[in-house]
N, C-alpha and C positions, 0 to 999 in steps of 0.2 A: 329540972328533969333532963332537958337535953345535957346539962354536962357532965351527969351521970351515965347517960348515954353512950359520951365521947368518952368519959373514962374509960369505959368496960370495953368499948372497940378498941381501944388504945391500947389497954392490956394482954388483947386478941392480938396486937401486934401491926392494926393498922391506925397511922396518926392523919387522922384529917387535917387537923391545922397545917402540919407538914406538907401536905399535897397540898391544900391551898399556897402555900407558901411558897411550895416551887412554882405553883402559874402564876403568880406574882410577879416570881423574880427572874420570871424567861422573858417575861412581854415583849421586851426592848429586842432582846434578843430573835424573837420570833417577827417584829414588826421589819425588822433590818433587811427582811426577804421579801414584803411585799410588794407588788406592781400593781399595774390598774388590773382594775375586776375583780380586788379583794373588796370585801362588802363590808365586813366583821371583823374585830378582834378576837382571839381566843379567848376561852372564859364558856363561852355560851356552849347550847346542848347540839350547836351543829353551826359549817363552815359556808358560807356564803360566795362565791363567786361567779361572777357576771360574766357570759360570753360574748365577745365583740361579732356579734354578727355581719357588719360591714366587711370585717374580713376574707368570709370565708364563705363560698355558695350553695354548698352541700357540708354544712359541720357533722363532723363523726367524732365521738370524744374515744377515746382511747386510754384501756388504764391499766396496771399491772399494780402486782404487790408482790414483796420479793422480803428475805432478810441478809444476814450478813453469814448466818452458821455459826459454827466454830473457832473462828476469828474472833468472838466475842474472847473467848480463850485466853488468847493473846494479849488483845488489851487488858485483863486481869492481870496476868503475869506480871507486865509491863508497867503497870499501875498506871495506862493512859488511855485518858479514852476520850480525848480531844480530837478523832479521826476517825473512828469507829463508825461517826455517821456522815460523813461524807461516805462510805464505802454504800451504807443503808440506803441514800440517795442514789450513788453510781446505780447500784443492781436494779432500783425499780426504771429509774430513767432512761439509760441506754436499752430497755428493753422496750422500749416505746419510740425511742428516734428511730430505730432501727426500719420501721415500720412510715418512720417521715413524720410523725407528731410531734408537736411542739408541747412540752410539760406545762402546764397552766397552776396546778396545786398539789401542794404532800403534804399526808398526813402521817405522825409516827404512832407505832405504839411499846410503850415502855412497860415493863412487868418485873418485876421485881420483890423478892424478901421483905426486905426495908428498906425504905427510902432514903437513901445519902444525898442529899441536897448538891454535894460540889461535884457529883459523880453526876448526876443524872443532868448539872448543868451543863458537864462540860461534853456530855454524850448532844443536847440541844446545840451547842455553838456548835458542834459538826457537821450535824443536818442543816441548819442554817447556811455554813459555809457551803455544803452539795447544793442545796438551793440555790445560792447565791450562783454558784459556778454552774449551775442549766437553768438560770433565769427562770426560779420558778419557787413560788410564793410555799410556805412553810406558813398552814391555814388552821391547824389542830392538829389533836393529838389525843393519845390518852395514857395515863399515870397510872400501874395497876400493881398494889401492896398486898404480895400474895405469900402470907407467912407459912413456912411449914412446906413451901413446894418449893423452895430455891434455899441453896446452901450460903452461906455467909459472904458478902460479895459477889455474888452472880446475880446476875439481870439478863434479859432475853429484850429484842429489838424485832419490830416490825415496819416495813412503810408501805405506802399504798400514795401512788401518783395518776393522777387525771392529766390527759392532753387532750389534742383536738389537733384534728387534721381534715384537708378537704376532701373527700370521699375520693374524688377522681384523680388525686396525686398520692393516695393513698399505696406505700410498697410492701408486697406480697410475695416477691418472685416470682410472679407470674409470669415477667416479661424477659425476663432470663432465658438467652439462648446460648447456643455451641457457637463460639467464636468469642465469648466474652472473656474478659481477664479478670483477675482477683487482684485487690488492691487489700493487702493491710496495713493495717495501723495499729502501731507499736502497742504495749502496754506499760501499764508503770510497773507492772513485775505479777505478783499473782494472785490480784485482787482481791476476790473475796470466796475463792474456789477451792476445793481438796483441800483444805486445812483440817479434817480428821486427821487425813495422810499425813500433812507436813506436823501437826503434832506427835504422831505414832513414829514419824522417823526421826524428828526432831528430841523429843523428852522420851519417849521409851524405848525405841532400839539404841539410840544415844544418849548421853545423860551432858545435854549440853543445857546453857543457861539464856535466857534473852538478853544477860549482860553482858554476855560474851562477845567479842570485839570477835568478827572472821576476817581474817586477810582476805579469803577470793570474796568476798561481798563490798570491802571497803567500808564497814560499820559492823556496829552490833544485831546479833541475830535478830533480836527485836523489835529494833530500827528498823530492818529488810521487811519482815512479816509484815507489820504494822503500814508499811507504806498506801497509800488507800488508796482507791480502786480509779481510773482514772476516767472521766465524764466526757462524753464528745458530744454533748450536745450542740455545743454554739459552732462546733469545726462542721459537722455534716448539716447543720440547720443552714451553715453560711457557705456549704458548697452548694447544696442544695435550690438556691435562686438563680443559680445558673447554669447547671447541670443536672442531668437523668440521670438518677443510681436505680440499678436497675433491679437488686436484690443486700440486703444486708444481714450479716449475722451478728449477734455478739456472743462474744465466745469465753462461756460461761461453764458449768460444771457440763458432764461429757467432752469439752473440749472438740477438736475439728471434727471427730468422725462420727458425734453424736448431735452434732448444732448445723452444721453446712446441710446437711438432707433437708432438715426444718423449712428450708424455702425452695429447694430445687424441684424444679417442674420436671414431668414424664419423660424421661430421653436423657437428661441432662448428668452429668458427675461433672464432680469437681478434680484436678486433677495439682495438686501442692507440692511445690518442690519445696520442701520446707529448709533447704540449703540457702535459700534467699534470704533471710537473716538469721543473726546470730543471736539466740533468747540470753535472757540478761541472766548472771552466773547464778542465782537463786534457783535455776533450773538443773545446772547440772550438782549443784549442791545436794539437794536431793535424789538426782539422781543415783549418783556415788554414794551417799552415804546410807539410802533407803534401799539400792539395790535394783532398784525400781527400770523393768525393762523399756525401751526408748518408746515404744508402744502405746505401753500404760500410759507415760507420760504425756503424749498427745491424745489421751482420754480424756484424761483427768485434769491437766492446767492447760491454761491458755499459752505458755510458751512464747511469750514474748508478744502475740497477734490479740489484741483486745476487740477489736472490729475485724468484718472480711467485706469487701464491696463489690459485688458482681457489675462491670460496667461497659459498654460497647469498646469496641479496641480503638477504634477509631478516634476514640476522647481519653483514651488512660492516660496517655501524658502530662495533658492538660488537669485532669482531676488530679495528680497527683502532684501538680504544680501548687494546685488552688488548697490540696489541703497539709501542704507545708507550708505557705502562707499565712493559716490558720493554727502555725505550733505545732502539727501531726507529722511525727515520722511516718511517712507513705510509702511502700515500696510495691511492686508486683511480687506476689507471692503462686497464681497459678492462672487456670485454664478451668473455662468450661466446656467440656467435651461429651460428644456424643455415648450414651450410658448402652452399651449391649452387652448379649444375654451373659449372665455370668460374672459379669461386674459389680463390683463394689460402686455405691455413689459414691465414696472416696476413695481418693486414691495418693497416697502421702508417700515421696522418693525424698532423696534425701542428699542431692548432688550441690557439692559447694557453689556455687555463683563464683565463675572467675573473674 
């Protein structure tokens, strides 16, 4: 009777054995990520981990769930999707450090038409690898064969990340005043943000290919796009034992002028000279070819700055010693200044750095 059952589902378009099959042959794959405090294997109808209480005096767990977008897109195009979830990892976890938590567990969720077994493995060794690179365990998941709502080759990605931090080193911007400096840290290019945009200026007002070699990029368009999102967890966890950050952003979809308010306390603007580095050419790519006024563009992508760190002036140098140390292009990018009447919290000039 049951395999009557399984036939007539399978005719519907969903293969159980198939999903079983792929939590088989991730195992290995999903084990590669775990550290102490995983309890479980996947498989089971729920994820197990343990918190080190010795740790921490006041634990507050801390969690976000984020996706990738439109970016899925790309990797279609591209026929690659060996990166895809490291980008899924980036977005949920940098929204957590930010805050000073340490990532403990991720869970993804996968949705999909029909199940391509090498496709949805090779989307698993991504998140693995994001796990891997924020030291942080890859605990479940879920497989979802949703026939008749996804067109042939499209899938949709979810992740959802648990951390834990101690209440009272807990950052908020609270402590953010007028005389602090802005420290950013570079990006790998434009993560996982406005890729509506960069598809509408890319494939429809242009009719360019992802195989297409660019000179001002130095690879192919799809090479650039596909670059995934870059992780700071283990750079700001590892400045963070010896230094007060005293507000952080990550700088995500809105871009500076809709993320930086997010933490700025009563009084306070930010003030960006965004002359202080130069965004990596995928920025003025689009720019030029989308038309796209300089404005928009610091709405809409990060422009080069992945993080912002609000930090006393008095220690900027030093943090920004400790977090090239750590692999991070550091540089000062602004000020936090006094917000009166009539003021924007930001405020974006645009003066070269001689």
């Amino acid at each position: 009777m049951s395999d009557v059952k399984q036939s007539k589902y399978s005719e519907a378009g969903v293969d159980i054995d198939k999903g079983n099959a792929f939590v088989h042959g991730i195992k290995d794959i999903v084990k590669s990520t775990h550290q102490r405090g995983v309890l479980n294997d996947i498989g089971g109808f729920s994820s197990l981990f343990a918190i080190d209480t010795d740790k921490y005096k006041q634990p507050v767990l801390v969690t976000s769930t984020d996706g990738v977008g439109t970016k899925l897109e790309i990797a279609k195009r591209c026929n690659k999707h060996d990166t895809i979830g490291i980008d899924l990892v980036a977005m949920c976890v940098n929204d957590i450090i930010v805050g000073g938590a340490k990532p403990l567990c991720f869970l993804d969720y996968y949705s999909v038409g029909k199940l391509e077994l090498d496709v949805a493995t090779e989307v698993v060794r991504g998140i693995a690898e994001g796990c891997i690179q924020s030291q942080c365990s890859l605990v479940g998941g879920e497989t979802a064969e949703m026939p008749g709502l996804y067109k042939a080759g499209d899938y949709d990605l979810a992740g959802f990340v648990v951390g834990i931090g101690d209440r009272d080193k807990l950052i908020d911007g609270s402590e953010i005043r007028v005389g602090n400096k802005i420290i950013g840290l570079r990006s790998s290019g434009l993560h996982s943000n406005g890729f509506s945009l960069v598809r509408k200026i890319c494939f429809s007002d242009n009719d360019f290919s992802v195989d297409q070699y660019m000179e001002e990029l130095g690879c192919t368009l799809g090479e650039e796009l596909l670059k995934p999102t870059k992780i700071y967890v283990q750079s700001v966890l590892g400045v963070l034992k010896s230094f007060k950050l005293n507000g952080i952003v990550h700088n995500t979809g809105g871009g500076f002028i809709d993320n930086i308010p997010r933490i700025l306390p009563a009084g306070c603007k930010a003030d960006i000279n965004c002359g202080c580095w130069q965004p990596q050419p995928i920025f003025d790519f689009l720019a030029e070819n989308g038309k796209v006024p300089k404005e928009e563009m610091y709405r809409t992508f990060n422009m080069g700055i992945g993080l912002m760190i609000a930090v006393d002036d008095d220690a900027v140098e030093e943090i920004i010693l400790r977090f090239q140390a750590h692999g991070e292009e550091a540089f000062v990018i602004g000020d936090i200044t006094a917000l009166k009447e009539g003021d924007e919290q930001v405020n974006l000039t645009f003066e070269r750095r001689k």
